[in-house]
Structures are given as structure tokens and as C-alpha cells.
C-alpha positions in Angstrom: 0.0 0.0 0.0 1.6 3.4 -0.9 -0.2 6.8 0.5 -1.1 9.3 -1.5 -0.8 12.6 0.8 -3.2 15.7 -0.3 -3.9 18.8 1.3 -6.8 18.0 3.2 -6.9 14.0 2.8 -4.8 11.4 2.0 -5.3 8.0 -0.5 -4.7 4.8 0.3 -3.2 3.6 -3.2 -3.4 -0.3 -3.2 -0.2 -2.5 -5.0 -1.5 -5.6 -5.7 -0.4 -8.4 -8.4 -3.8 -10.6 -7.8 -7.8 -10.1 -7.1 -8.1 -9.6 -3.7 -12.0 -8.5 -4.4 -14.1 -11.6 -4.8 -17.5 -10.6 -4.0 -19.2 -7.8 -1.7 -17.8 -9.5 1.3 -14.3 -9.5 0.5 -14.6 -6.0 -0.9 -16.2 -4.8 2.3 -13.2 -6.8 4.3 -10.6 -5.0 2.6 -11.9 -1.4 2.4 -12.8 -1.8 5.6 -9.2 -3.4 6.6 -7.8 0.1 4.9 -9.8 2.4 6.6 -8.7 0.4 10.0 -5.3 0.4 9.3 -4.7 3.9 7.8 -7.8 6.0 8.7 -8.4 6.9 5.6 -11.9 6.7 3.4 -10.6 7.4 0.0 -8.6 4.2 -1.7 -7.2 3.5 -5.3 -7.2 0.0 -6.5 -6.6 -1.4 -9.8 -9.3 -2.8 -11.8 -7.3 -6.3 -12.2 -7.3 -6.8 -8.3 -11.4 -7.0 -8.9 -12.9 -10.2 -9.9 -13.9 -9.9 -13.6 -18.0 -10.9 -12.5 -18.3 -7.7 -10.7 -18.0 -5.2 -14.1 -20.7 -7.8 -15.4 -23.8 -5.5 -14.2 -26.7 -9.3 -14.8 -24.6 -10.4 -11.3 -25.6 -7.2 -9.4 -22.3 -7.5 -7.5 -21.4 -4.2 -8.3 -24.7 -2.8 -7.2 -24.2 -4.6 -4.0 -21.0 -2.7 -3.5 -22.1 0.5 -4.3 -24.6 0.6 -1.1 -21.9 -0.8 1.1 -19.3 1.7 0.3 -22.2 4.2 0.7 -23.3 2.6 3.8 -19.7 3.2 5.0 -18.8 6.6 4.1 -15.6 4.9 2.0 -14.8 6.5 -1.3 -13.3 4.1 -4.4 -11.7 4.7 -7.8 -10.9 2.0 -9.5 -8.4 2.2 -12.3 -8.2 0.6 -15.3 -9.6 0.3 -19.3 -12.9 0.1 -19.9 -13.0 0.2 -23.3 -14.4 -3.4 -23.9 -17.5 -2.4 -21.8 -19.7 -1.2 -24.6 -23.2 -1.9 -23.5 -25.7 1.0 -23.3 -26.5 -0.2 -19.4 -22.2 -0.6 -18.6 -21.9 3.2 -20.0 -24.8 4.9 -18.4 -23.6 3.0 -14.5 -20.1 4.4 -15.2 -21.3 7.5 -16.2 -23.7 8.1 -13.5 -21.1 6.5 -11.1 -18.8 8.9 -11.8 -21.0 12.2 -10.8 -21.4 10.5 -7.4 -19.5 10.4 -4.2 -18.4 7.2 -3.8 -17.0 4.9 -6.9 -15.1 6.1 -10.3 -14.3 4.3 -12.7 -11.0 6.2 -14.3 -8.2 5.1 -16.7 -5.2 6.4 -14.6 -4.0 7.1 -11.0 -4.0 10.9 -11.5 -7.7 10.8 -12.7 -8.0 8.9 -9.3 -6.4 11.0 -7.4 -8.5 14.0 -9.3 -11.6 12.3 -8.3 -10.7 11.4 -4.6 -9.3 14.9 -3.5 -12.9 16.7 -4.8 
């Protein structure tokens, strides 16, 4: 985990090489491990440390997330390319996702960053 400092907040940037979100539980677990461990509410992860199924919106996994990290007060950007998610329903959750509070969807670490610090 690397820190991302800010001038009011700081990011907890997660380095990960495998999926360490499975399903709401373990994303709840590990957000919720983050926020234990650093105090922080804003965290970066990488769209490859998230199971594949939750980006497929017919398993409402990502739904289920969404009111947890609500729920929570925990804010999420999660980078990666989303270019392969062409689907009228995929576009309009990212795009409504992304005038939220809580999860973005972003294609770099400075978006993130952009994102987390507003």
C-alpha cells in the first residue's frame, strides 16, 4: 500500500499483483481493513485486483458494493480500461457513477487521485 498525501486527505493507493475483491464481502473486508489500518476513506485500487464478474452488471455484484461503500462513508476509484465495456447499461452505470460520491471508474492514477481529492 503506498499513501497518496493531499492537502486536506490522504489516499490509500493499493499494490496488488492478484484479485483480492471476490465478492461484496471481501470488498467490504478490505476497504474496511484500509480504513482500520490507515484511517483513511478514499482508496485507489486497480481494476485487475477485482474479480472480472463484478463489471458484469446481470450479477448485481457491483450494485451490492455501491450501497456498502455508501453505507460506509468509503470513497473508491478504481483504475483501469474500460474500453471493452460497450453496452448502453455498462456506459450509463459508469457515467452516473462517476457524478457520485463514492466509486469512479478512471483510466489512470491521477484521474483517481482527481476524483478522490474533490
Amino acid at each position: 500500500m503506498e499513501i497518496v498525501k493531499l492537502q486536506n486527505e490522504a489516499i490509500a493507493r493499493i499494490i496488488s499483483d492478484e484479485v483480492i475483491v471476490k465478492d461484496t464481502q471481501t470488498l467490504l473486508d478490505f476497504v474496511m481493513s484500509v480504513q482500520y489500518e490507515t484511517g483513511y476513506r478514499n482508496i485507489i485500487v486497480d481494476k485487475t485486483n477485482i474479480l472480472e464478474a463484478f463489471f458484469d452488471l446481470k450479477t448485481k455484484l457491483l450494485g451490492e458494493a455501491f450501497q456498502k461503500l455508501v453505507t460506509y462513508q468509503l470513497r473508491l476509484a478504481i483504475v483501469g480500461d474500460y474500453s471493452s465495456y460497450v453496452s448502453k447499461s455498462w456506459q450509463d452505470c459508469m457515467f452516473e457513477s462517476n457524478k457520485g460520491n463514492n466509486v469512479y471508474f478512471v483510466a489512470t492514477e491521477r484521474e483517481a487521485v482527481e476524483k478522490l481529492q474533490s
